[in-house]
CHARMM internal coordinates of N, CA and C (Angstrom, degrees):
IC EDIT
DIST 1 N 1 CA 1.4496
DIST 1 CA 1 C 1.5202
ANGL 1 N 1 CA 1 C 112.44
DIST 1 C 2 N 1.3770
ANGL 1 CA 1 C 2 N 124.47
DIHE 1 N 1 CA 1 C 2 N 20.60
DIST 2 N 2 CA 1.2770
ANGL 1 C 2 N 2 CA 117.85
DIHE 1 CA 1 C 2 N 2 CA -160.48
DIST 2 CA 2 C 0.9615
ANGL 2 N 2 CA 2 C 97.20
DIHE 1 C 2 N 2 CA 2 C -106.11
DIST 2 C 3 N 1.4992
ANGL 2 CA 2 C 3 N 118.04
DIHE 2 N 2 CA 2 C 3 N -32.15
DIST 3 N 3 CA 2.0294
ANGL 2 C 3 N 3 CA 106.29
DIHE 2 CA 2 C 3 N 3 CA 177.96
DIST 3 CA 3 C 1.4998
ANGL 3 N 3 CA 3 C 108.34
DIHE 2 C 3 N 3 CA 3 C -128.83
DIST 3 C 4 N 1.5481
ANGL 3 CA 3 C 4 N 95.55
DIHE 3 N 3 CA 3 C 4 N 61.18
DIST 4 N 4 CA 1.5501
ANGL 3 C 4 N 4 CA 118.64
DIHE 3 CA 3 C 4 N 4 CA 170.88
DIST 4 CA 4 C 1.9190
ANGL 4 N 4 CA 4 C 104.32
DIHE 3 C 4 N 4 CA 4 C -67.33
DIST 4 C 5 N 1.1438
ANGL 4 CA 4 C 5 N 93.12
DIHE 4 N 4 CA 4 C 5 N -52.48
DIST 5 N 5 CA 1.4969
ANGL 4 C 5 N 5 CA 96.90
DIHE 4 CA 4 C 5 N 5 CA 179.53
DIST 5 CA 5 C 1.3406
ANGL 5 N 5 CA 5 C 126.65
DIHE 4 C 5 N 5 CA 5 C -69.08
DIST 5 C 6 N 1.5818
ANGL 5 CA 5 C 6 N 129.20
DIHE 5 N 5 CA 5 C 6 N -35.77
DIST 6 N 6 CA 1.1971
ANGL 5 C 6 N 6 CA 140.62
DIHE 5 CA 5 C 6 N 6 CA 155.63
DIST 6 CA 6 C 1.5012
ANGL 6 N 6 CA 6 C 112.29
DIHE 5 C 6 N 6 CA 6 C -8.32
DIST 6 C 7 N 1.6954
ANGL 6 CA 6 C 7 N 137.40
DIHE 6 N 6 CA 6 C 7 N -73.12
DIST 7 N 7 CA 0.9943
ANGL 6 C 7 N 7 CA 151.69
DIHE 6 CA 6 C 7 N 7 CA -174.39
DIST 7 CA 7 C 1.6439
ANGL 7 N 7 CA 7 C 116.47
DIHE 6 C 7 N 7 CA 7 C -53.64
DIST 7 C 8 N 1.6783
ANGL 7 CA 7 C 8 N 82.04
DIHE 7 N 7 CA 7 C 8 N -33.68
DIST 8 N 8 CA 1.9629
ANGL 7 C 8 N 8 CA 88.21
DIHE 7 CA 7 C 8 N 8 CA -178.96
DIST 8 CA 8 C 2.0596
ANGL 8 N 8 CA 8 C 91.03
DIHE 7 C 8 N 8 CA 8 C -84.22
DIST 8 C 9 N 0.9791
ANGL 8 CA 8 C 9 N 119.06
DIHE 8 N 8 CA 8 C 9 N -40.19
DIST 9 N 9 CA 1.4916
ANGL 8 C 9 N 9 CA 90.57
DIHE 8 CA 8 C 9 N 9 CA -178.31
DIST 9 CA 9 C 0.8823
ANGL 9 N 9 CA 9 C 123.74
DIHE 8 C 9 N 9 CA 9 C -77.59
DIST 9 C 10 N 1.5835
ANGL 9 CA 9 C 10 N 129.07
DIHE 9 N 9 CA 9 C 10 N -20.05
DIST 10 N 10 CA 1.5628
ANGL 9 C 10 N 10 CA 114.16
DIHE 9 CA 9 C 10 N 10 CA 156.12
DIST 10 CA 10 C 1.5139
ANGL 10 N 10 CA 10 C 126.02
DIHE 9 C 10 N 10 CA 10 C -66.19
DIST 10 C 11 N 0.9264
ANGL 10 CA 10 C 11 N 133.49
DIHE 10 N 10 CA 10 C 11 N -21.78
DIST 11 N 11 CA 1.5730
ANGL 10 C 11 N 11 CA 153.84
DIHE 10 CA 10 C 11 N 11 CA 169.52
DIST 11 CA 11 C 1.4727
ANGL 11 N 11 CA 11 C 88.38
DIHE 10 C 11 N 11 CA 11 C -57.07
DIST 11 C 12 N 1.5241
ANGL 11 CA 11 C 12 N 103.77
DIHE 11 N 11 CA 11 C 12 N -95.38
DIST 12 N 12 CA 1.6157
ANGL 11 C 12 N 12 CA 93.12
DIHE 11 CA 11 C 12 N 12 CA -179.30
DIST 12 CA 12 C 1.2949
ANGL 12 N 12 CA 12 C 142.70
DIHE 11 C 12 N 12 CA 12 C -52.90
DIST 12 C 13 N 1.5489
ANGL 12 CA 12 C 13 N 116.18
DIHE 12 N 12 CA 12 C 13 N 6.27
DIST 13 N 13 CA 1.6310
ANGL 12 C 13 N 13 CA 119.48
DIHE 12 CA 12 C 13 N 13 CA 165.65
DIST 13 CA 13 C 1.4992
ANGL 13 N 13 CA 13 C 95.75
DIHE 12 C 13 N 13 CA 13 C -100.58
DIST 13 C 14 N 0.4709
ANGL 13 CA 13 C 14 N 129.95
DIHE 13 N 13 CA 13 C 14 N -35.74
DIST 14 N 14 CA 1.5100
ANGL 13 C 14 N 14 CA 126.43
DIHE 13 CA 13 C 14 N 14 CA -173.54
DIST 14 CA 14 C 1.5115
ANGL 14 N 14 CA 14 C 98.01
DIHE 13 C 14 N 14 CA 14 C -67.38
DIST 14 C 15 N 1.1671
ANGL 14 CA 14 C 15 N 141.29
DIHE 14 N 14 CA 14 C 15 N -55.30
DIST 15 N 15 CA 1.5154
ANGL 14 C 15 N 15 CA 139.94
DIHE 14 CA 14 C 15 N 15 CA 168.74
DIST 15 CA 15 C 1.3319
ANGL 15 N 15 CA 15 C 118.03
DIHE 14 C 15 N 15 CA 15 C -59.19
DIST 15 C 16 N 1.1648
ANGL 15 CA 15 C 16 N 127.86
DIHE 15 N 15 CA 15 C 16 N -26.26
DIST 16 N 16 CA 1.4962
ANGL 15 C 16 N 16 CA 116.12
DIHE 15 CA 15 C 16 N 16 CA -172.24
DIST 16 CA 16 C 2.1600
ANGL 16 N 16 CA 16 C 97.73
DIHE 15 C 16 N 16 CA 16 C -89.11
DIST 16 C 17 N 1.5254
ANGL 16 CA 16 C 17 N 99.64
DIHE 16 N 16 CA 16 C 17 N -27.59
DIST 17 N 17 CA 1.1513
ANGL 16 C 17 N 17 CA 98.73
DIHE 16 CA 16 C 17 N 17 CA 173.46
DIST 17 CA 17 C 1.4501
ANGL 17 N 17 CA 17 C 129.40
DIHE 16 C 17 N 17 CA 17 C -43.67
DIST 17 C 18 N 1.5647
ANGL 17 CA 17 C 18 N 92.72
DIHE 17 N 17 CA 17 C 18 N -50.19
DIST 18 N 18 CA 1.5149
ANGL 17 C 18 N 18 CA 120.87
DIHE 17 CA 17 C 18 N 18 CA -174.33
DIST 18 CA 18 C 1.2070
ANGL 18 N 18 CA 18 C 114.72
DIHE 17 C 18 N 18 CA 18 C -75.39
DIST 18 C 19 N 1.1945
ANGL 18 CA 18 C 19 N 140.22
DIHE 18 N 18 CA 18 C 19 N -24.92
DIST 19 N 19 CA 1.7200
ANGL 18 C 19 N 19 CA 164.58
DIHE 18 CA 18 C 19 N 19 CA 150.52
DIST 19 CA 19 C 1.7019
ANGL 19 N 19 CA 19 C 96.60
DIHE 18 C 19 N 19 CA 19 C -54.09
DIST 19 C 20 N 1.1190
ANGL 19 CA 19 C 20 N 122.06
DIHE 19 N 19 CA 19 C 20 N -48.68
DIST 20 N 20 CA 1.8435
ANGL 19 C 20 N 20 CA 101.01
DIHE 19 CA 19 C 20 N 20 CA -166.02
DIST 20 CA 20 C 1.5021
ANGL 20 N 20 CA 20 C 88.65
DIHE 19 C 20 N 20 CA 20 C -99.12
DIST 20 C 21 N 1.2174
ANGL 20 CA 20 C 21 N 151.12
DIHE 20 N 20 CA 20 C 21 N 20.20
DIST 21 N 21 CA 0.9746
ANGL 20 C 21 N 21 CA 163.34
DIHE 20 CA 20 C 21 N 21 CA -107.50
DIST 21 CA 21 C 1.9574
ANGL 21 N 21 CA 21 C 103.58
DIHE 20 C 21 N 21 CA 21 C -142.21
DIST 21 C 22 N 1.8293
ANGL 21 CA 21 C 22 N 77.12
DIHE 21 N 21 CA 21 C 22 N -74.82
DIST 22 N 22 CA 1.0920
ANGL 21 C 22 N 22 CA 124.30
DIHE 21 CA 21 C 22 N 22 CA -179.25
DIST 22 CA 22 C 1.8055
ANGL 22 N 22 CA 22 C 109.53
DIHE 21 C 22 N 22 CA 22 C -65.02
DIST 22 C 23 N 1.3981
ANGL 22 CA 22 C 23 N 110.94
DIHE 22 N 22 CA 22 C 23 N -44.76
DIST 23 N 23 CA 1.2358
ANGL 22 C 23 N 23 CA 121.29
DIHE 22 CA 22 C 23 N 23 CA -146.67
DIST 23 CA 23 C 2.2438
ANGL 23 N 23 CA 23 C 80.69
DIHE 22 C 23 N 23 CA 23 C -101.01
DIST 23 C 24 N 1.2175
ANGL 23 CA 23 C 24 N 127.02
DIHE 23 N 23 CA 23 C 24 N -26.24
DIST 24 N 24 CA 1.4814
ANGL 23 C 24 N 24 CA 133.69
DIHE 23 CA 23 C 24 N 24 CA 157.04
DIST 24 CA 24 C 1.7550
ANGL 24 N 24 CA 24 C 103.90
DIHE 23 C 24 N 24 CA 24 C -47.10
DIST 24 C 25 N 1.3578
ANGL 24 CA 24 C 25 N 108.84
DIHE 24 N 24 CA 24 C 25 N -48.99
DIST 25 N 25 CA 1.2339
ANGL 24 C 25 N 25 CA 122.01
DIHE 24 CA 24 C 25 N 25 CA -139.46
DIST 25 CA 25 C 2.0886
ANGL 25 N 25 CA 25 C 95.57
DIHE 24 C 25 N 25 CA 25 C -84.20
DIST 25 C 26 N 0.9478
ANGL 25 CA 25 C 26 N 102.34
DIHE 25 N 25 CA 25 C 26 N -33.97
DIST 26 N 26 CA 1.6006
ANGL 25 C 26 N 26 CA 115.22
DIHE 25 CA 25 C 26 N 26 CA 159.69
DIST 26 CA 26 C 1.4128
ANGL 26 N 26 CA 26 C 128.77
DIHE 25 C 26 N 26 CA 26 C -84.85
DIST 26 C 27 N 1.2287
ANGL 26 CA 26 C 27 N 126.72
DIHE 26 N 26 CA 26 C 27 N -43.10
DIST 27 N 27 CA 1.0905
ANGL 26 C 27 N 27 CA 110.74
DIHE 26 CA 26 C 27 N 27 CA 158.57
DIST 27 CA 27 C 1.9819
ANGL 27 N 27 CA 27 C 126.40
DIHE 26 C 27 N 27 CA 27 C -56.70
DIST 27 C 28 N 1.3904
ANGL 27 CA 27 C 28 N 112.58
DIHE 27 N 27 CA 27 C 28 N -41.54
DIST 28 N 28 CA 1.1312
ANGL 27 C 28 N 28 CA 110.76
DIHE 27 CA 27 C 28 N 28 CA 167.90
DIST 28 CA 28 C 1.4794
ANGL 28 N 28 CA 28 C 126.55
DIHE 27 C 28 N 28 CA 28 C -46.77
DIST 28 C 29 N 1.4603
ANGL 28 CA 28 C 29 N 98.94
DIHE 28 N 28 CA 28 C 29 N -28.55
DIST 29 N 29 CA 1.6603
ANGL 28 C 29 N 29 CA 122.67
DIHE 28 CA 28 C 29 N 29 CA -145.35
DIST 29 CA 29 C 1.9221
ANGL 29 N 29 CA 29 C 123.52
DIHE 28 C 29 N 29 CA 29 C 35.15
DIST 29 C 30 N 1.3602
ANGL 29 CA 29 C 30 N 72.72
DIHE 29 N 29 CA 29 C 30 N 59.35
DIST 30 N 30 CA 1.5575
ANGL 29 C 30 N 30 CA 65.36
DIHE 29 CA 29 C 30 N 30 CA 175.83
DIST 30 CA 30 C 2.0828
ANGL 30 N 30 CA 30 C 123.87
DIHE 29 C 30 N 30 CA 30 C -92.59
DIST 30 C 31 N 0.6998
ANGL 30 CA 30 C 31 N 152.72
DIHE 30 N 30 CA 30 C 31 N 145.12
DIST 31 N 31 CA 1.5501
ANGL 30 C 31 N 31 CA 169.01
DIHE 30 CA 30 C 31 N 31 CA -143.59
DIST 31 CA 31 C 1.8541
ANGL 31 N 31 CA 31 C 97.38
DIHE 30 C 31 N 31 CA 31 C -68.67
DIST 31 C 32 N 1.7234
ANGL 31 CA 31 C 32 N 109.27
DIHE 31 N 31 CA 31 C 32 N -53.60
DIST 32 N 32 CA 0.9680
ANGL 31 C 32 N 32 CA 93.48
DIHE 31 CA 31 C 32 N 32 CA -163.40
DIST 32 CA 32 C 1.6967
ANGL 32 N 32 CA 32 C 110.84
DIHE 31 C 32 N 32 CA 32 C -143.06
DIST 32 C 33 N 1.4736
ANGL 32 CA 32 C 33 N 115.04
DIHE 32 N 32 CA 32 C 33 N 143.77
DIST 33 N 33 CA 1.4035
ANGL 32 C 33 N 33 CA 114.01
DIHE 32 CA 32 C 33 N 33 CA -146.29
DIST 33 CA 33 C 1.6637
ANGL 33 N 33 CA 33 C 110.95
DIHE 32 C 33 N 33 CA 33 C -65.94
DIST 33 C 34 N 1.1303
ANGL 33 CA 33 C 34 N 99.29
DIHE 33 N 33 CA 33 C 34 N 73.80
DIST 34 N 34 CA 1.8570
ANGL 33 C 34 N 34 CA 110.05
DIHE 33 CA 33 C 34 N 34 CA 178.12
DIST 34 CA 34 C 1.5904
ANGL 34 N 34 CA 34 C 92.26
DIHE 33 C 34 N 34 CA 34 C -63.46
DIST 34 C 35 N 1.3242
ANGL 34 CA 34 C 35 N 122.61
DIHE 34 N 34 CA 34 C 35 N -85.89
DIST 35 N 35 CA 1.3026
ANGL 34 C 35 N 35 CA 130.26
DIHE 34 CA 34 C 35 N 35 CA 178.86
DIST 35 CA 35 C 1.2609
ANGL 35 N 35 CA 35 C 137.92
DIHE 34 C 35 N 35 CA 35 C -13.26
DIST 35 C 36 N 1.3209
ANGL 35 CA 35 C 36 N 89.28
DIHE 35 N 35 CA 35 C 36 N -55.21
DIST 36 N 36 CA 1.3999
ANGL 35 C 36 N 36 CA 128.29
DIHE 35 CA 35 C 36 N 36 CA -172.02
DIST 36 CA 36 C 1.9615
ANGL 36 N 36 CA 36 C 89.32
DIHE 35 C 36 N 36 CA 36 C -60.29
DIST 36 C 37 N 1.2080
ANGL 36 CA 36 C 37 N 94.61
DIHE 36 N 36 CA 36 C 37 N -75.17
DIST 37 N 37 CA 1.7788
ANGL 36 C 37 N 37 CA 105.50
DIHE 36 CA 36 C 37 N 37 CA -179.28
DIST 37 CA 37 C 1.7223
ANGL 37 N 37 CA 37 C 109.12
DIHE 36 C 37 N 37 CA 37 C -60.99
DIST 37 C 38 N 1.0407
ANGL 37 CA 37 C 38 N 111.10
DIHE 37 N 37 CA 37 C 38 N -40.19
DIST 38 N 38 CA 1.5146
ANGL 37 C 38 N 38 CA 91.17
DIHE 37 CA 37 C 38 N 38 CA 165.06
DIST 38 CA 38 C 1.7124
ANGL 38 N 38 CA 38 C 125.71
DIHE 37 C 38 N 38 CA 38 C -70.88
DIST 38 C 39 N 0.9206
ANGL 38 CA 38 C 39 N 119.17
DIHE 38 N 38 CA 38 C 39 N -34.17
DIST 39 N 39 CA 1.6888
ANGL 38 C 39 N 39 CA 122.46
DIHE 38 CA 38 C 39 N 39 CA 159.65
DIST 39 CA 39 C 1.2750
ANGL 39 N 39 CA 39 C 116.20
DIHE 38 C 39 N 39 CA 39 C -45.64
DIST 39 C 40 N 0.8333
ANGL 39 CA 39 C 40 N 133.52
DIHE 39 N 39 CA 39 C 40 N -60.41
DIST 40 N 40 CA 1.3889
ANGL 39 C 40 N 40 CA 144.18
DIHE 39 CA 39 C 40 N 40 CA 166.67
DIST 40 CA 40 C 1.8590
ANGL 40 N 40 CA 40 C 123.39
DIHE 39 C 40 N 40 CA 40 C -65.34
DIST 40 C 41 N 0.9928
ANGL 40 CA 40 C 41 N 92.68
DIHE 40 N 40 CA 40 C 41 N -23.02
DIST 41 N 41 CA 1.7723
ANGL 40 C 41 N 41 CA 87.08
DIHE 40 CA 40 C 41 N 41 CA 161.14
DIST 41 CA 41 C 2.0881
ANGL 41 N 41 CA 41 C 103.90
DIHE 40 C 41 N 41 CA 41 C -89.62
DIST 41 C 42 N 1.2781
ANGL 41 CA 41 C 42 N 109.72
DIHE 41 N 41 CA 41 C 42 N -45.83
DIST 42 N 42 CA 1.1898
ANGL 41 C 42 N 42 CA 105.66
DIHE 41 CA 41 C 42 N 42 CA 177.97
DIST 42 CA 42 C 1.6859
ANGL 42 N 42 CA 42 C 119.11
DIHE 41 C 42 N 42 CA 42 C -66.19
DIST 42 C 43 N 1.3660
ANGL 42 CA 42 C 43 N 127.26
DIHE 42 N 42 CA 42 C 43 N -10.02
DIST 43 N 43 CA 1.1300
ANGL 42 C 43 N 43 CA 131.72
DIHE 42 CA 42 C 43 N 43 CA -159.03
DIST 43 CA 43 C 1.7316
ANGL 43 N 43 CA 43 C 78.70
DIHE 42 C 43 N 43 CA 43 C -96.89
DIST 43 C 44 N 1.3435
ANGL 43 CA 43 C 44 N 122.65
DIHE 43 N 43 CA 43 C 44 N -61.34
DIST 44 N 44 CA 1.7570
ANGL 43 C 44 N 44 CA 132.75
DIHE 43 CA 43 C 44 N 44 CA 156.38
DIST 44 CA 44 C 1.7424
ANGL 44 N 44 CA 44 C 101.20
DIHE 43 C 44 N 44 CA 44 C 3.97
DIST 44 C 45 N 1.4418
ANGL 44 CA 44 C 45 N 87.62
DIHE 44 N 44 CA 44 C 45 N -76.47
DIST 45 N 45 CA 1.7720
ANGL 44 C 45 N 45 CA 113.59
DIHE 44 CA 44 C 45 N 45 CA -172.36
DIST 45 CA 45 C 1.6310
ANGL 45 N 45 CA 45 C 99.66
DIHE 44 C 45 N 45 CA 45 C -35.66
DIST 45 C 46 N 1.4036
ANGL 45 CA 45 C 46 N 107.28
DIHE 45 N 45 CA 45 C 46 N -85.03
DIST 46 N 46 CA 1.1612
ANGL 45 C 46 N 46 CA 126.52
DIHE 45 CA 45 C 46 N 46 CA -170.50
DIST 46 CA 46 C 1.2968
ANGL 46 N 46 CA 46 C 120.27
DIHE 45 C 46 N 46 CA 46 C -36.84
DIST 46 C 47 N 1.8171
ANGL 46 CA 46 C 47 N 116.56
DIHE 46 N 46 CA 46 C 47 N -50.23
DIST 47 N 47 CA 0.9347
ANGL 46 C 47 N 47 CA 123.61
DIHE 46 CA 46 C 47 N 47 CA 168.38
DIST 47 CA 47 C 1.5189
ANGL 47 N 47 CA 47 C 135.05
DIHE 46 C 47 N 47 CA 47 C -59.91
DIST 47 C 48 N 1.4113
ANGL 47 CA 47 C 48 N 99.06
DIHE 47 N 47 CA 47 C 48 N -41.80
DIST 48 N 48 CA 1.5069
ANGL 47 C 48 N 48 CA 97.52
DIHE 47 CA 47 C 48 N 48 CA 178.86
DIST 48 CA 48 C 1.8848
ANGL 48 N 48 CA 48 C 100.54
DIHE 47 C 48 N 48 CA 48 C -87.15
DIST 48 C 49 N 0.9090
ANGL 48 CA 48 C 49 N 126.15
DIHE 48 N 48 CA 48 C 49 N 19.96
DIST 49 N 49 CA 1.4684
ANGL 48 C 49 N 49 CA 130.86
DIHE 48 CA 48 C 49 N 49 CA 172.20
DIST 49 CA 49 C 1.5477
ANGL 49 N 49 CA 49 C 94.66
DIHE 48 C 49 N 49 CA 49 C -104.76
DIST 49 C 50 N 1.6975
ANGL 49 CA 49 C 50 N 130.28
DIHE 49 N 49 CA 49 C 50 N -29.91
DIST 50 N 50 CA 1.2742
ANGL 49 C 50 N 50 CA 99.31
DIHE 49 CA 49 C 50 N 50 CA 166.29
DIST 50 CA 50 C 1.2776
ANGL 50 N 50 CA 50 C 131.45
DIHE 49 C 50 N 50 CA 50 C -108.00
DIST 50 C 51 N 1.3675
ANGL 50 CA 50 C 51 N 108.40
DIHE 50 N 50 CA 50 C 51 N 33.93
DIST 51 N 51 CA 1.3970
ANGL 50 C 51 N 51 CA 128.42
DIHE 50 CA 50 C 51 N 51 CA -149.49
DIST 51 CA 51 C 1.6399
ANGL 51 N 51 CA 51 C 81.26
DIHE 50 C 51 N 51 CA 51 C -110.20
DIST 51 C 52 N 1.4538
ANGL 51 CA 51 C 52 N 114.09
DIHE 51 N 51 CA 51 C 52 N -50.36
DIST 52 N 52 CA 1.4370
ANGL 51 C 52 N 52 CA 124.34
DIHE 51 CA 51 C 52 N 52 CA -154.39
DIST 52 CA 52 C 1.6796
ANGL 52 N 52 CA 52 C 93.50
DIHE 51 C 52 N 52 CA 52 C -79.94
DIST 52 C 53 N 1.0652
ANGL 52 CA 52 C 53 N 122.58
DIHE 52 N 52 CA 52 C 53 N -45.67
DIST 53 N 53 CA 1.5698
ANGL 52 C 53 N 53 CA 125.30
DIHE 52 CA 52 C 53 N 53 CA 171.88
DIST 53 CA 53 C 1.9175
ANGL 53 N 53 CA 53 C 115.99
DIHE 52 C 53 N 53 CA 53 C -60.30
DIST 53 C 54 N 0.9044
ANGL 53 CA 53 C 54 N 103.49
DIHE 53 N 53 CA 53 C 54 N -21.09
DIST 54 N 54 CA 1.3577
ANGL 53 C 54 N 54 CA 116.60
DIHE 53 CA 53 C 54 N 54 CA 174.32
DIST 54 CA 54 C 1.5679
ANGL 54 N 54 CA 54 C 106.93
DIHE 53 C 54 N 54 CA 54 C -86.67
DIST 54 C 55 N 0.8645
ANGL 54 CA 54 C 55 N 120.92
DIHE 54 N 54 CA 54 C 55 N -40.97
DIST 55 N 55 CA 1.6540
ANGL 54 C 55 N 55 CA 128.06
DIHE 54 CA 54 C 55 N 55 CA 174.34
DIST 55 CA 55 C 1.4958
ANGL 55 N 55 CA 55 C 114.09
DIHE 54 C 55 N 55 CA 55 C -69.64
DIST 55 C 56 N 1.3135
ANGL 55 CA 55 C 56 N 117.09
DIHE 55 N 55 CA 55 C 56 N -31.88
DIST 56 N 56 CA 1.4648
ANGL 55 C 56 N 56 CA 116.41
DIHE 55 CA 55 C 56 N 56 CA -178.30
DIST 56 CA 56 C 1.6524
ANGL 56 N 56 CA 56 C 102.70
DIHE 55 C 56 N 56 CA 56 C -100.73
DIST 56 C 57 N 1.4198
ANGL 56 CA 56 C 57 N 128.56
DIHE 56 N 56 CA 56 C 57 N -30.05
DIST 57 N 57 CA 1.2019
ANGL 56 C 57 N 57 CA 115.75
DIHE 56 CA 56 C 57 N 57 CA -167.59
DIST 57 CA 57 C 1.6560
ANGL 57 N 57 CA 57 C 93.14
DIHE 56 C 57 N 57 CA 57 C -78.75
DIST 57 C 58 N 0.9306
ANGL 57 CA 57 C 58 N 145.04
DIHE 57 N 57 CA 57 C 58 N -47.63
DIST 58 N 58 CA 1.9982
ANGL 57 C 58 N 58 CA 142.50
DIHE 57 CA 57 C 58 N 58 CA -177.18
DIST 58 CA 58 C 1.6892
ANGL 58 N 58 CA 58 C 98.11
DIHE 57 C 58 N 58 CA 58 C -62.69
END
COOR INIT
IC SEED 1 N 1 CA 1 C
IC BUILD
């Protein structure tokens, strides 16, 4: 039960990525989801960077 939560913060960085991503990706108006896919690989980043810090600090 110790890294019950772990999964939800990568889940949820990875989504909020993809949401401002998305929400870049309309205001620009651009054709095709660059944003969108870069948010979400970086939300990736972030997440599994606090996923991995979470694993070593417990």
């Amino acid at each position: 039960m110790r890294f019950a939560g772990l999964g939800t913060t990568l889940a949820v960085s990875i989504a909020l990525g993809a949401f401002g991503g998305k929400k870049l990706d309309d205001y620009l108006g651009t054709d095709k989801p660059l944003c969108t896919a870069a948010g979400a690989l970086l939300g990736l980043g972030i997440g599994m960077w606090s996923v991995l810090s979470g694993i070593q600090s417990k």
